[in-house]
N, C-alpha and C positions, 0 to 999 in steps of 0.2 A: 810697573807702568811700561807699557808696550811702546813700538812707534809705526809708524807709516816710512819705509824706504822706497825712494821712486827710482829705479833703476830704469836707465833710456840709452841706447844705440842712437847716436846724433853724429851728422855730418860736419865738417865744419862750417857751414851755411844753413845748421840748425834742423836740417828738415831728418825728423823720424820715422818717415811712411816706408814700408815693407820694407825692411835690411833684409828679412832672410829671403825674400823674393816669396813668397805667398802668397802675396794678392794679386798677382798677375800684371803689375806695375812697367811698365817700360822702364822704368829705371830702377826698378827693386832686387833685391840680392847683393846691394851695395857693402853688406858688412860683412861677406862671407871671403871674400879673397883676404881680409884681417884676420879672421879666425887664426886661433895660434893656441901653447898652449898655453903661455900666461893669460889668456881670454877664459880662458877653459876654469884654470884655478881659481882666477879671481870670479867669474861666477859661480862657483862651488862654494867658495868662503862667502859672498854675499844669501845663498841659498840656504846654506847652513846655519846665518844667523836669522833669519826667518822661522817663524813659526804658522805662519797660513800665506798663502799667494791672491792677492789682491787682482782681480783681472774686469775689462769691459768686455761687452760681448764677443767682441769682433775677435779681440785675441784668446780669449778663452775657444771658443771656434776651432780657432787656427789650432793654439793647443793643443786641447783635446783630441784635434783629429789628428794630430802630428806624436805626441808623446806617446801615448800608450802602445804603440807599438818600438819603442826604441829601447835600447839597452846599452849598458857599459862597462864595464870590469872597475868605474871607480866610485859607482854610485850615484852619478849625481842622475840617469834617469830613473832611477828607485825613488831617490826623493821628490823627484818632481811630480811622478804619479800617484808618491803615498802624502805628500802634503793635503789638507784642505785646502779647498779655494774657495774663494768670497766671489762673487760674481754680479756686477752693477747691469744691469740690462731690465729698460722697456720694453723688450719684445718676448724675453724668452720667459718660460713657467718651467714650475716644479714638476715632478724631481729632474733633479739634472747628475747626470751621469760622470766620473772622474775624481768622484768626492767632492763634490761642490757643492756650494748652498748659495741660492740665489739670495742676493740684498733688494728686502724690501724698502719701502716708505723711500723717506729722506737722505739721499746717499751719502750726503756728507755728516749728518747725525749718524747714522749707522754707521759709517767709518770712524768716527773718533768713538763711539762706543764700542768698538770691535778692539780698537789700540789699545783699551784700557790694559786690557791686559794678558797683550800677546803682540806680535812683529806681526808687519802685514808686508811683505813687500810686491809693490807693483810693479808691472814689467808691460811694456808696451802700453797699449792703452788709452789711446791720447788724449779722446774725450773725456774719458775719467780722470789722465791725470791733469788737466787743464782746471776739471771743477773742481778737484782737490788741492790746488795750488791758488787759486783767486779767493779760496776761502782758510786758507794756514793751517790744511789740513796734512800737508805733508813735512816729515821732523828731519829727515834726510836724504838726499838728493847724492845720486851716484851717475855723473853723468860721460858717457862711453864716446870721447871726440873722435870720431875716424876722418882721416888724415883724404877727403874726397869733398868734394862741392859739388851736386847737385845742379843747383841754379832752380831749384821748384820741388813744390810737397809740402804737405803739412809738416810745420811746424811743432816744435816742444814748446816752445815762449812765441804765441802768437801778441802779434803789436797790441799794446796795450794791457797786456795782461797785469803789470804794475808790481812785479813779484820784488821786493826789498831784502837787503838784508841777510843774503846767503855768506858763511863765515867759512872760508876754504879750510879743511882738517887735514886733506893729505891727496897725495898725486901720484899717480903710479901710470907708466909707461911700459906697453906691449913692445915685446920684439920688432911687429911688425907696426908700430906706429900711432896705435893708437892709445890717448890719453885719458886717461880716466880721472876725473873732479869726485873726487867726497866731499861736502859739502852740507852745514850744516843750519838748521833756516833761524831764523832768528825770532825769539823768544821773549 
């Protein structure tokens, strides 16, 4: 049995819109002066337990246009361009290029059929990961506190969302500050 990991770069006033500054955001690239190499490891080891990349349009986009040109001496851009990706979007059609397969019908049926039986983890994403958290479709939660506030931007947990019952597993602290939550949803 697989699961759904939702990996998310959050401020600590919650908001997860462009960390790496890619959307062109007045206030995005927020996560890049943390960048370190415990940042670096700990998404490798998150990467490594994955067996396909979970993504929404927007960041799948971003992706794709960002990674396939990158490289590294430790692997982790080998795997991010040799993984599958699943891909939630109403606008885009097949085929899609980066080893990706579009998700049809029902996103949140197709997702727990997809977990049966493989790791999906999601990365950015917000829209997606908002519908896959209102419906208990996501089993763990990896969430990246950087040590800045904002004051504005979407939100990981917008009001209301009503999410219950996350069981903290373990905490791990960057050089430069930032906190990481594993966290486990409740069952």
């Amino acid at each position: 049995m697989g699961k759904v990991i939702l990996s998310e770069f959050v401020t600590l006033d919650g908001v997860m819109e462009d960390p790496g500054g890619g959307e062109g955001l007045e206030q995005g690239g927020w996560q890049i002066p943390f960048f370190d190499d415990d940042i670096n490891a700990y998404a490798k080891e998150v990467l490594s337990e994955s067996d396909a990349l979970l993504l929404g349009r927007v960041t799948f986009e971003h992706f794709a246009q960002a990674w396939p040109s990158i490289t590294d001496g430790e692997g982790f851009a080998d795997r991010m361009n040799s993984i599958s990706k699943f891909v939630a979007s109403r606008t885009l059609a097949e085929p899609l290029e980066w080893n990706a397969t579009l998700i049809k019908g029902d996103v949140v049926e197709e997702v727990n059929r997809l977990k049966q039986d493989r790791t999906l983890l999601l990365n950015g994403s917000g829209e997606l990961a908002r519908t896959l958290m209102q419906h208990g479709a996501i089993d763990d939660y990896r969430i990246w506190i950087h040590p800045v506030a904002l004051g504005a931007g979407k939100r990981l947990f917008p009001d209301g969302l009503g999410l219950k019952g996350l069981t903290l597993r373990e905490t791990h602290t960057t050089g430069k500050g930032v906190v990481i939550l594993a966290l486990d949803a409740a069952r």
